[in-house]
Every structure is written in structure tokens, then in C-alpha cells.
C-alpha positions in Angstrom: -64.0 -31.3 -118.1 -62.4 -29.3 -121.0 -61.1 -26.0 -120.7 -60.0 -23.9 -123.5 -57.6 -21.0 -123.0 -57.0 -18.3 -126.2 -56.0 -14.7 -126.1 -57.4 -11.6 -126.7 -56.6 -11.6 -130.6 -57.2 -15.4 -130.9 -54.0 -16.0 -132.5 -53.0 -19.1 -129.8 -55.3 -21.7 -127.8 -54.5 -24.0 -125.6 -56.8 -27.0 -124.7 -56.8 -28.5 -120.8 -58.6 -31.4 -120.2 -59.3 -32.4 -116.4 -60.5 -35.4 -115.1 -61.9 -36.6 -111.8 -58.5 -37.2 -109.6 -56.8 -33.5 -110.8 -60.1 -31.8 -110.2 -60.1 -33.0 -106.8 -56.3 -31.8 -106.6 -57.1 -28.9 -107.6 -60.1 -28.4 -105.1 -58.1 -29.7 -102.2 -55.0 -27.3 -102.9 -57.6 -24.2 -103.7 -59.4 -25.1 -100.2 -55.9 -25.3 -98.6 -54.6 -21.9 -100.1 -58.0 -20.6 -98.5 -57.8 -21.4 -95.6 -53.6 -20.5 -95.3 -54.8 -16.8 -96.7 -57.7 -16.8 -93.9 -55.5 -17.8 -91.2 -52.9 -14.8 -92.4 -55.6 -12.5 -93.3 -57.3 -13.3 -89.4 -53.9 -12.8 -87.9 -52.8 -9.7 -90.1 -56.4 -8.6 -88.7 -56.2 -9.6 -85.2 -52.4 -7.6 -84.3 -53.1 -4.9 -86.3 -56.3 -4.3 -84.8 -54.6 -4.7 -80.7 -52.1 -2.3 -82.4 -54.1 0.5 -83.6 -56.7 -0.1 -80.8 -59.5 -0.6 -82.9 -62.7 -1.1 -80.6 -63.0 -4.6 -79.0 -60.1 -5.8 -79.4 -58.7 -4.8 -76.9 -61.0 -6.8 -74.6 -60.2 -10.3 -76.8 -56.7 -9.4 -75.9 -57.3 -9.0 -72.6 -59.1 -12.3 -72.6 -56.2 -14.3 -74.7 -53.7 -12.7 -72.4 -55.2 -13.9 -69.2 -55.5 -17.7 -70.6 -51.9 -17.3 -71.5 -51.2 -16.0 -68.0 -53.4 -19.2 -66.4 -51.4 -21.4 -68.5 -47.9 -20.4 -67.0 -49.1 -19.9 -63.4 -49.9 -23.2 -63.5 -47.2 -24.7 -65.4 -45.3 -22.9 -62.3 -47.0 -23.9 -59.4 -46.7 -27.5 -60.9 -42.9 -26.8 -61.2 -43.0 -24.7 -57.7 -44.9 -27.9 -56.5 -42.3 -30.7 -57.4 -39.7 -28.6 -56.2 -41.2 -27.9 -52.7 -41.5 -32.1 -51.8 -38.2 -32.1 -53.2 -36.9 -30.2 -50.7 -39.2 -31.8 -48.3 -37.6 -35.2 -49.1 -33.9 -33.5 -48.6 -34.7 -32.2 -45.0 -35.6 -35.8 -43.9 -32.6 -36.5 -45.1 -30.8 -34.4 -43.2 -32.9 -35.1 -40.2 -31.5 -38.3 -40.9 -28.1 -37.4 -41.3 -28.5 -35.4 -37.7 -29.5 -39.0 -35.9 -26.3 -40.7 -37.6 -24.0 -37.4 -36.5 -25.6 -37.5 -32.9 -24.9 -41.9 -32.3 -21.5 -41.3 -34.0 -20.4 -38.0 -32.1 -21.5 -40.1 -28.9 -18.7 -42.3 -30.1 -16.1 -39.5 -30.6 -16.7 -38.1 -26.9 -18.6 -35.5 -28.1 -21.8 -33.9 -27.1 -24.7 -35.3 -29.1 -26.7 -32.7 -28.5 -24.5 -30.4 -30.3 -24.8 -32.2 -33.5 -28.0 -30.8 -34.1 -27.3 -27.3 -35.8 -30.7 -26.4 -36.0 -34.3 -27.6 -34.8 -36.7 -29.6 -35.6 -39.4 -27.9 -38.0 -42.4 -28.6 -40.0 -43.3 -29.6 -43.5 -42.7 -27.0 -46.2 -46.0 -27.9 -47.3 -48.2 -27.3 -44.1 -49.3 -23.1 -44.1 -52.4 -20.8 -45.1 -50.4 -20.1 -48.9 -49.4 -21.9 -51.0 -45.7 -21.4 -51.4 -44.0 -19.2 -53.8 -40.8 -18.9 -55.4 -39.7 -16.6 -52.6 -40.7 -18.9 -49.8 -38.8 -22.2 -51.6 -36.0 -19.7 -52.3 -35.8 -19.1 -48.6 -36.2 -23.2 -47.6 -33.3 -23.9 -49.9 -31.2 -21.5 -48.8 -31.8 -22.2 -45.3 -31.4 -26.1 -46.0 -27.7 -24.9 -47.5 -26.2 -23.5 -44.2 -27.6 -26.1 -42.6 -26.0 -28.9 -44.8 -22.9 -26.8 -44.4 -23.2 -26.8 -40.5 -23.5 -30.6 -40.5 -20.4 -31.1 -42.9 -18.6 -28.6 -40.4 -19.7 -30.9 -37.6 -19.2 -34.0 -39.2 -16.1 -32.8 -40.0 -15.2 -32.2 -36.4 -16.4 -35.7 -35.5 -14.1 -37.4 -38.0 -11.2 -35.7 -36.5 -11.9 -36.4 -33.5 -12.2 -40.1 -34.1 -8.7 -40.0 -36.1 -7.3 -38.5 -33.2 -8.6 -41.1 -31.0 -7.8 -43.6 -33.5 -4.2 -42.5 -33.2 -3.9 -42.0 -29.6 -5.3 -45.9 -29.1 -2.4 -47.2 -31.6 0.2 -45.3 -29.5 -0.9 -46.8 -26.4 1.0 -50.1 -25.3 -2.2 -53.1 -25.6 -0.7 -56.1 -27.7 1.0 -58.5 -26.3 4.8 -58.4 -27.0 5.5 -62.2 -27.2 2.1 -64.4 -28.6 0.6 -67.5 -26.9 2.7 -67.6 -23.9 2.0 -68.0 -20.5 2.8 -65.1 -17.8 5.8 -65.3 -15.8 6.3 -63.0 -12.8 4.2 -60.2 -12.4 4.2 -56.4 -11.5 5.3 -55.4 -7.7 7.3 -56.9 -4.8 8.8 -60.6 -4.8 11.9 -62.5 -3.4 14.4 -61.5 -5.7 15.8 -64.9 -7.5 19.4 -63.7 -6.6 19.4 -62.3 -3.3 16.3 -63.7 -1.7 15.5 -60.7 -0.6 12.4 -58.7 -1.0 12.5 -56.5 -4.3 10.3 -54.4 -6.9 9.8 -56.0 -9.8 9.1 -53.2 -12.6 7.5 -55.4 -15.5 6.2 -58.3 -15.9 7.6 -61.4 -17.4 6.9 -63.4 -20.7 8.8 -66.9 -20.6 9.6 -67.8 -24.0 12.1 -69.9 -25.8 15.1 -68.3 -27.2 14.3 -67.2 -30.8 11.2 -66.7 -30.1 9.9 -63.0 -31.8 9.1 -59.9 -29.8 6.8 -57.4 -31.3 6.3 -53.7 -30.6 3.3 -53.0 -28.0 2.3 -50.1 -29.6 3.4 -47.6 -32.1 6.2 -45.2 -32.0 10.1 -44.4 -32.3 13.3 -46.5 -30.8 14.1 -44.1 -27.7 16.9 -46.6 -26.8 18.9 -50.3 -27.7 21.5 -51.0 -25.9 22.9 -53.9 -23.5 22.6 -53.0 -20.4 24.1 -54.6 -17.7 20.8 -55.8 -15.8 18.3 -55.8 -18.7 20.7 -57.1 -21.1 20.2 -56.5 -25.0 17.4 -53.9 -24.4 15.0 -52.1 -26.6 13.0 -48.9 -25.1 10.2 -47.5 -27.4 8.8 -43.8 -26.8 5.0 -43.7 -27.6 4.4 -40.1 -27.1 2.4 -38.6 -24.2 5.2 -39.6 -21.9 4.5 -43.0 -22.1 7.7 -45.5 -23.1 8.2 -49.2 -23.1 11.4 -51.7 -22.6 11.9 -54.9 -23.7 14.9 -56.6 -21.8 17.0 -60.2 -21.8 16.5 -60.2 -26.1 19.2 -62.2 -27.7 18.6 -60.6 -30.6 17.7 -57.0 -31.7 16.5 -56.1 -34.8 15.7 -52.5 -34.5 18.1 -49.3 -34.1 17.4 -46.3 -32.1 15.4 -43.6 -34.2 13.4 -46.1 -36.2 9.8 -45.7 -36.4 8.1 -48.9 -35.3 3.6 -49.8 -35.8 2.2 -51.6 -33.7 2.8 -55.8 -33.6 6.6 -54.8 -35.5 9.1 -57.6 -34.5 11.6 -55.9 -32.9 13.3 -58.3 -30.9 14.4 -62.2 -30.1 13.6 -64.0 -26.6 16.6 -64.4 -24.6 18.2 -64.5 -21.6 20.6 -62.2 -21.4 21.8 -59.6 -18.6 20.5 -60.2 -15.2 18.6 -63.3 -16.0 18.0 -67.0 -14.6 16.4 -68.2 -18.0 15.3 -67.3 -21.4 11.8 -64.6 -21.4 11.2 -61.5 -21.9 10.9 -58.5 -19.1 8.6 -55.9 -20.1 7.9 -52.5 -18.8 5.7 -50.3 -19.5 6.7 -46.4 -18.3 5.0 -43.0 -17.5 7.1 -40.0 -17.4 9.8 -42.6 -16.8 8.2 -44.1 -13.7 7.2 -48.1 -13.9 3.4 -48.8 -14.4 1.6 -52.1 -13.9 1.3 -53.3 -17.6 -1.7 -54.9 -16.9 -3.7 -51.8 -16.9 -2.4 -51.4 -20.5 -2.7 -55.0 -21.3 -6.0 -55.6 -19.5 -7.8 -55.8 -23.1 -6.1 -58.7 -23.8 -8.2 -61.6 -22.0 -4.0 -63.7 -21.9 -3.6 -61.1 -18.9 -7.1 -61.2 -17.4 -5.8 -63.2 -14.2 -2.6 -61.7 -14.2 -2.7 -60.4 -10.7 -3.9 -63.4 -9.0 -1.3 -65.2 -10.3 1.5 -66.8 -8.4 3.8 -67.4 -11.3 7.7 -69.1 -11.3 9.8 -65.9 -10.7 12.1 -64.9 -13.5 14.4 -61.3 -13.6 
């Protein structure tokens, strides 16, 4: 195709020729400038008519407006949706979490049936609506007090499981002197050096000289000392009125104030003081007053048969 361009005097000319591919370049960008000037021309059209209220179309706005609307309900109720078995999913958690507080606050001494802040409900699913964002609103907020309930609870639980952890390493169980058998026991005998009938206070570990004594239980050197019937003496307050002495060491390796744990070495078998041979005498004190140590000691299965034994009496 030739095309010939002059102007209106004929003075210039200018000569195009076209073939095939630029023709249909030239159709295909004509059709696409068409079709962008329809699209504006529709849309210039289409606002300016909802604008100035030209009959019917209002009703087509109506229309587009309620699709619109359809479209974002239920994009929400899908949203509303994943968020409601979400939450569903976190209260059997915490119905889970509220069987693990009520085994572990049986544990602690507590009333299980305390644990449980709130009762037991249904599914936030289950009702004659569907829910809405006031109803999940509501779940949630109700799932956070009681999430903050259980913490407070839980809470309680772990202290009172420290405080029993604490009050278990202050009381006088481990043995003071290892793999040994048990020499005389708690309560009346012949007294080895007036063969008289006497109170025996403790109970006695026969041990080779040397060998190590360790703290029964946790707490501060209340006294070391020799003392004239116990000998080289170590006296340990646990707290709760409850003390223990260790008597006849040879050796003393703690000082009064020092804070001694549990299974500390604190002492050396001997035989000093009031004593026909090397062990150790052990007592174990109430408000000052001499207990049985096997009820402290009865844990350990080296004392199970300690009071139906008829053991070589050492003082």
C-alpha cells in the first residue's frame, strides 16, 4: 500500500509505503487505542452518570455495590471462620493445660479442684448463628482471663513445690557416714561405762577413723566445739527448730556460721570424748529435744531394720 501525503498548496509530498507486517501494527495499535478510549469513555460515563443521578444508574450501582458487599462478607466470614477453630484449638489446649495443673497441684498439696478457673463449655462453633466479630471478640477475651487465671495458679503451684522442695532439703534424710553398718540405736541400753541403764540420744555409725562425715541436710553451723562427752562436735541448725549433732569426729572441717547443703563433708570419724571406739554419734533434735533419727532416716532402706536391731553398744 502506498500513501501519498501533500499540503494544501502542493509545494511538499511525502510518499509512505506499507507493507503487510506494519499494516497489521498499525491495525493492532488502532484496535488497542479503541478499546483503551472505550474503557475511559465507559468509565468517564459510568461515574459521572452515579454522580449526577442520571436515570438507571443508580440501580447498576446498587447492583455493583451489593456484589462488592457479597465479596467482603465472605472474604470475612472465611477470615471470621479460621479464626473461630483457632480459638477452638486454643481452649483444648487450655483444657489440657487444666488436666496437667490439676495432677501437678495434687502433687503440691493443693486442691485439684481449684485449678480449674472456669468450667467446662462447648464449641464455639455449635449455636443458631453463625458467629460474628463480636461473638469471637468476646471468646477471646474470655479465653485471656482465663489463660491469665491458670498462669496465676500455675504460678501458685510452682511455689508451692519450691517451698516444698526446700523444706525436704532442710530436713535431716542422708545418711551421715556411707556404707556402714548401724551401731547402737535410739532409747535405753546398759551404758558401756557404768553398766547401768541409760538414754541413748542418737544413734551410732561405726566407722574407721578418717572416715568422712557429711551434713544430713542443709543449713548453718549452730555449734563446733569439743565437748567433754561428745568430743570434737559439730551441731547444724536446719530451721523449723530442727538441729543435728555429730560427736566423737577427729577431725572438723567446718566453723560455726558456715552454710552447709546437703551430703557437705563436714567432719572425720573418730573416737573422741566419751567414747569406747572410733564411730560416729548422731542426733537429730526438735526444739532441742532428742528425736529417734530413724523417723528422719527411715527413707534410706541402710536404716529400714534399725529398730530390731540388737547392735554392739558404742557411746
Amino acid at each position: 500500500m502506498h500513501i501519498i501525503i501533500t499540503d494544501a498548496w502542493l509545494a511538499r509530498t511525502q510518499a509512505m509505503h506499507l507493507n503487510g507486517w506494519k499494516l497489521l501494527a498499525a491495525a493492532c495499535m488502532a484496535s488497542l487505542m479503541l478499546m483503551l478510549g472505550s474503557v475511559a469513555a465507559y468509565h468517564w460515563v459510568f461515574l459521572e452518570g452515579i454522580r449526577q443521578g442520571w436515570p438507571g444508574f443508580a440501580s447498576v450501582a446498587r447492583l455493583v455495590q451489593r456484589d462488592q458487599a457479597a465479596l467482603q462478607d465472605a472474604h470475612m466470614r472465611a477470615n471470621i471462620d479460621a479464626m473461630a477453630r483457632r480459638l477452638g484449638e486454643m481452649q483444648a489446649r487450655m483444657l489440657q493445660i487444666d488436666s496437667l495443673g490439676e495432677r501437678v497441684a495434687g502433687l503440691a498439696g493443693l486442691n485439684p479442684a481449684e485449678v480449674r478457673a472456669t468450667p467446662g463449655s462447648g464449641g464455639l462453633l455449635v449455636g443458631p448463628r453463625p458467629l460474628d466479630m463480636s461473638d469471637l471478640g468476646q471468646a477471646m477475651d474470655q479465653l485471656d482471663r482465663s489463660a491469665t487465671e491458670r498462669v496465676d495458679w500455675l504460678t501458685v503451684i510452682e511455689s508451692r513445690l519450691f517451698d516444698q522442695t526446700i523444706q525436704r532439703s532442710l530436713i535431716p534424710t542422708e545418711l551421715p557416714v556411707k556404707d556402714v553398718e548401724l551401731g547402737s540405736r535410739f532409747g535405753l541400753r546398759i551404758d558401756p561405762f557404768t553398766g547401768q541403764q541409760a538414754m541413748h540420744t542418737g544413734v551410732d555409725f561405726p566407722a574407721d577413723v578418717g572416715t568422712p562425715i557429711v551434713a544430713a541436710a542443709g543449713g548453718v553451723v549452730l555449734v563446733q566445739e569439743f565437748h567433754p562427752a561428745y568430743g570434737h562436735m559439730v551441731e547444724i541448725d536446719h530451721g523449723n527448730n530442727i538441729s543435728t549433732r555429730y560427736a566423737h569426729a577427729s577431725k572438723v572441717l567446718v566453723k560455726k556460721g558456715d552454710i552447709v547443703k546437703r551430703g557437705d563433708l563436714i567432719a572425720e570419724v573418730g573416737s573422741s570424748g566419751r567414747s569406747t571406739g572410733p564411730h560416729l554419734h548422731f542426733e537429730v533434735l526438735v526444739a532441742g529435744v532428742p528425736q529417734n533419727p530413724a523417723r528422719f532416716l527411715a527413707s534410706n532402706p541402710t536404716v529400714a531394720n534399725l529398730r530390731a536391731q540388737s547392735p554392739p553398744h558404742r557411746h
